[in-house]
mmCIF file of the C-alpha atoms, coordinates in Angstrom:
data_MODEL
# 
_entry.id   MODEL 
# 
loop_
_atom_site.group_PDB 
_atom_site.id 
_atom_site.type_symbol 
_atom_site.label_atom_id 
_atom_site.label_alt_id 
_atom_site.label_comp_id 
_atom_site.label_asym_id 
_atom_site.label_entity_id 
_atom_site.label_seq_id 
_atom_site.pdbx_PDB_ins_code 
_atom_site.Cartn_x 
_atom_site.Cartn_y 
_atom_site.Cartn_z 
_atom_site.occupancy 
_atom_site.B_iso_or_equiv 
_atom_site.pdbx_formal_charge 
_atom_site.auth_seq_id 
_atom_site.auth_comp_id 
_atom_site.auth_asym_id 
_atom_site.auth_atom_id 
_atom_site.pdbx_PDB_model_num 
ATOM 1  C CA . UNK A 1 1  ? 37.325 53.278 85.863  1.00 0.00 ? 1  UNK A CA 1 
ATOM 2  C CA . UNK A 1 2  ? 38.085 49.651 87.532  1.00 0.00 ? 2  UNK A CA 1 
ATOM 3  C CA . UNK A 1 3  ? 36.278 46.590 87.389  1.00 0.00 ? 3  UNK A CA 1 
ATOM 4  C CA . UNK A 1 4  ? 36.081 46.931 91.209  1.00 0.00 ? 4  UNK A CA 1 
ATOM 5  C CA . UNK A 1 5  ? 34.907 50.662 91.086  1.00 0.00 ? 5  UNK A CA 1 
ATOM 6  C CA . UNK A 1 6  ? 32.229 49.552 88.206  1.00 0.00 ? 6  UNK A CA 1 
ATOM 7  C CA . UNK A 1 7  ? 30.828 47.005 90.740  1.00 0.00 ? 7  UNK A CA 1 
ATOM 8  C CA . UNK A 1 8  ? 30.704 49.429 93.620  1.00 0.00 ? 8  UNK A CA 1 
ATOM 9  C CA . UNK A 1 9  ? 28.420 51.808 91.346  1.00 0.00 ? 9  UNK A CA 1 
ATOM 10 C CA . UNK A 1 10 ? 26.430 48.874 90.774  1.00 0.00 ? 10 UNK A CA 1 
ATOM 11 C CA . UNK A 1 11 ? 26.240 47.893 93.924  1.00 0.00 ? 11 UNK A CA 1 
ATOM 12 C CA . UNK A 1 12 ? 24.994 51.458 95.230  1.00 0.00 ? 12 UNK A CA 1 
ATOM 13 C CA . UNK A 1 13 ? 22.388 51.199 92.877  1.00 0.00 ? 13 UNK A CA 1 
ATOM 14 C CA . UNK A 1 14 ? 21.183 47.550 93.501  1.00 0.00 ? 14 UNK A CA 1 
ATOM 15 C CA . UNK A 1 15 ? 21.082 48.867 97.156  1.00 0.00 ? 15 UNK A CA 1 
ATOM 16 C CA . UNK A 1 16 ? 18.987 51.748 96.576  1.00 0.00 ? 16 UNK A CA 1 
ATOM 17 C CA . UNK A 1 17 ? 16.563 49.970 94.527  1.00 0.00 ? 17 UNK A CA 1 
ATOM 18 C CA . UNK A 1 18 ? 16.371 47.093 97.053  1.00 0.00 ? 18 UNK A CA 1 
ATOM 19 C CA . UNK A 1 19 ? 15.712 49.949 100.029 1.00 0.00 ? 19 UNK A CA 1 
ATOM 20 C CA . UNK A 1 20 ? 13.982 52.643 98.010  1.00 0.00 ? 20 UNK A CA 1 
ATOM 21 C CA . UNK A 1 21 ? 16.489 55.274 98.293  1.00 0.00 ? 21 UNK A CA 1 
ATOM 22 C CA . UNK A 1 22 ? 17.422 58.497 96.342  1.00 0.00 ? 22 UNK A CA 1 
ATOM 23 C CA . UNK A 1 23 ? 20.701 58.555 95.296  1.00 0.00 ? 23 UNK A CA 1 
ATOM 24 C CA . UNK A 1 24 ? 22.021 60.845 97.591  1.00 0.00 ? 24 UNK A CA 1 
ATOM 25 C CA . UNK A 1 25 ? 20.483 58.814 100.817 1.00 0.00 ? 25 UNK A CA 1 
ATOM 26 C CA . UNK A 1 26 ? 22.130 55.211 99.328  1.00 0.00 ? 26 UNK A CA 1 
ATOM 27 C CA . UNK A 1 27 ? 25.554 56.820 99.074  1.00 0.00 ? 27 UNK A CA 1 
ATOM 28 C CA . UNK A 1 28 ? 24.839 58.287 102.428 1.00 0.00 ? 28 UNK A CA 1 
ATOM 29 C CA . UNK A 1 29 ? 24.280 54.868 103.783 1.00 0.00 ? 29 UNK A CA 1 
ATOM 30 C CA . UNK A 1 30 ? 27.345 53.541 101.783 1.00 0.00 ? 30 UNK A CA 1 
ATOM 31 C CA . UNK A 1 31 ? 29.875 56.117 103.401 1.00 0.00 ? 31 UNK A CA 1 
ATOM 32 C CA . UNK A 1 32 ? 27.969 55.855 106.987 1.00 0.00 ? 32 UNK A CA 1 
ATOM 33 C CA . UNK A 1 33 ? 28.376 52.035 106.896 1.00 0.00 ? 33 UNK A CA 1 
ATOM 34 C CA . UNK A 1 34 ? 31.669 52.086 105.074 1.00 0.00 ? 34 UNK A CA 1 
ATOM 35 C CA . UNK A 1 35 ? 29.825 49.363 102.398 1.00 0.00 ? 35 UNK A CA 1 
ATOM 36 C CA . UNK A 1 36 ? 32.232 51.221 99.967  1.00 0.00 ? 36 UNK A CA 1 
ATOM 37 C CA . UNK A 1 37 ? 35.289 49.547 102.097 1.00 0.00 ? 37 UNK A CA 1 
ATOM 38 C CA . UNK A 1 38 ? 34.092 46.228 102.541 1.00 0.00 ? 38 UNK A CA 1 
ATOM 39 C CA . UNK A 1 39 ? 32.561 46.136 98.870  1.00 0.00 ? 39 UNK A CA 1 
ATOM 40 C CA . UNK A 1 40 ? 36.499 46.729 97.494  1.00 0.00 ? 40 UNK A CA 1 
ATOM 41 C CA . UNK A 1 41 ? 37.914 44.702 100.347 1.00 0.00 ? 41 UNK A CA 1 
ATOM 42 C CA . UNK A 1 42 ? 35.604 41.547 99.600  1.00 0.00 ? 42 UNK A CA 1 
ATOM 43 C CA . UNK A 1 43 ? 35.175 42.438 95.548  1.00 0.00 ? 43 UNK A CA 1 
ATOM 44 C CA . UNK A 1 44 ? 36.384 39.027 94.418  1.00 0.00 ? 44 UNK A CA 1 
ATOM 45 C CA . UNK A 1 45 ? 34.045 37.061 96.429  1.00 0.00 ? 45 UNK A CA 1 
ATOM 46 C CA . UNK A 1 46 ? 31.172 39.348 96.345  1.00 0.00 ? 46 UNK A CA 1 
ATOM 47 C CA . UNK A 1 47 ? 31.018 40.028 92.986  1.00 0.00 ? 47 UNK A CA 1 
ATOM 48 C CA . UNK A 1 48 ? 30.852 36.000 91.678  1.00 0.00 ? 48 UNK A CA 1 
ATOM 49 C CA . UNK A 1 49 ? 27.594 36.056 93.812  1.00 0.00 ? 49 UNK A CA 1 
ATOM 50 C CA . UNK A 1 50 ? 24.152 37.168 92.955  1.00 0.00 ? 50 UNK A CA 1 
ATOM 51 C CA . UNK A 1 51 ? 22.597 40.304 93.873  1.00 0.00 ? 51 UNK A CA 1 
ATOM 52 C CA . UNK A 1 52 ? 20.221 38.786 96.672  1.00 0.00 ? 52 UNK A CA 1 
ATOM 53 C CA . UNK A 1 53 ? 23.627 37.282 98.113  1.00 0.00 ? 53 UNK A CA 1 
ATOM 54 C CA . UNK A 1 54 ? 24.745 41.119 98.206  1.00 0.00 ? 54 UNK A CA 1 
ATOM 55 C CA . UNK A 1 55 ? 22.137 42.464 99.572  1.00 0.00 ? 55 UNK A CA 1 
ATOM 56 C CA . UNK A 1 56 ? 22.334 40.043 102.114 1.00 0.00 ? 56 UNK A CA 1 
ATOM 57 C CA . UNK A 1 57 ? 25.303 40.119 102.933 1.00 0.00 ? 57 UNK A CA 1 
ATOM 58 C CA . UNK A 1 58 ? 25.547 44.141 103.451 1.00 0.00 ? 58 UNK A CA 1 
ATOM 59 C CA . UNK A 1 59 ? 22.381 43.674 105.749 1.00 0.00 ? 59 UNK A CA 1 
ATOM 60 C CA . UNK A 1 60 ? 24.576 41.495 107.782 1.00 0.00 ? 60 UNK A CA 1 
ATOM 61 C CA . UNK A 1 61 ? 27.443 44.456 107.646 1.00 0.00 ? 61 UNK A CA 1 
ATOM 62 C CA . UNK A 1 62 ? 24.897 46.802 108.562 1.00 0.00 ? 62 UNK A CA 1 
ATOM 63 C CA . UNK A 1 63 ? 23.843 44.722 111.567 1.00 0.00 ? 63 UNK A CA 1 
ATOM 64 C CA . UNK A 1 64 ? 27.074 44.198 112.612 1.00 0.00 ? 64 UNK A CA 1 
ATOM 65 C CA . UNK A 1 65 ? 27.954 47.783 112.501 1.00 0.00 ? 65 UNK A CA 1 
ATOM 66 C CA . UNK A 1 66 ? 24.784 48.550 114.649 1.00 0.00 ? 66 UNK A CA 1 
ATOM 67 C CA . UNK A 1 67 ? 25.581 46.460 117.338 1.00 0.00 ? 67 UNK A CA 1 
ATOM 68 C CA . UNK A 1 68 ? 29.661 47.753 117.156 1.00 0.00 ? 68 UNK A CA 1 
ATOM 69 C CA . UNK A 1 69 ? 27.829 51.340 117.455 1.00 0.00 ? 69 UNK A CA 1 
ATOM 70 C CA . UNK A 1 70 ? 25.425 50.325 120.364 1.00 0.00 ? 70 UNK A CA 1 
ATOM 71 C CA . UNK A 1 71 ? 28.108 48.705 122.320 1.00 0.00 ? 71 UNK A CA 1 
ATOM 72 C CA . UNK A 1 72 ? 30.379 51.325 122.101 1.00 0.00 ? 72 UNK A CA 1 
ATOM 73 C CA . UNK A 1 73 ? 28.063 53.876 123.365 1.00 0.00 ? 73 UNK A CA 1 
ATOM 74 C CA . UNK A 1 74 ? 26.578 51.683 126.252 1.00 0.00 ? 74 UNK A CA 1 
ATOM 75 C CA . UNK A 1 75 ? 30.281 51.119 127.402 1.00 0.00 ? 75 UNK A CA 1 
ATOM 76 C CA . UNK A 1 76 ? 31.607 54.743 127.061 1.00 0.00 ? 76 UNK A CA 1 
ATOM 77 C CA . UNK A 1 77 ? 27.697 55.877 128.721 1.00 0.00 ? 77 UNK A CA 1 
ATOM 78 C CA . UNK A 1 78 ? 28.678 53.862 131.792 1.00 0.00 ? 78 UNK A CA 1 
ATOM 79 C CA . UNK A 1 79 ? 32.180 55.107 132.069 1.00 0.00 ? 79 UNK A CA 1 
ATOM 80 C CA . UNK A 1 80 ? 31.112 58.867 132.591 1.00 0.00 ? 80 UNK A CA 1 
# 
């Protein structure tokens, strides 16, 4: 196993913790949100930071990803 892959387990289980998830609803989350993705793609700067900065900084994905969602619906609503 990576150093990167190591950190994304960790990082699932920081997240469920911080949200009070089961296992099975965190990695649910993580493959919804595609935190798995970003966590690799970013893994050099997220992992020098501590784990409030992470959790942070995938409630900011998340929000992101919400609004993406919402405003791709609301556009492809109005084009029907």
């Amino acid at each position: 196993m990576t150093k990167e892959q190591k950190y994304l387990l960790f990082c699932i289980e920081v997240y469920k913790q911080h949200r009070r998830l089961t296992g099975a609803e965190a990695y649910a989350k993580f493959k919804k949100y595609r935190f798995d993705e970003y966590i690799l793609e970013l893994y050099e700067i997220l992992h020098v930071n501590g784990t409030q900065s992470l959790l942070q900084e995938l409630d900011a994905y998340q929000a992101v990803q919400d609004r993406k969602r919402c405003t791709s619906f609301s556009v492809s609503d109005r084009a029907q």
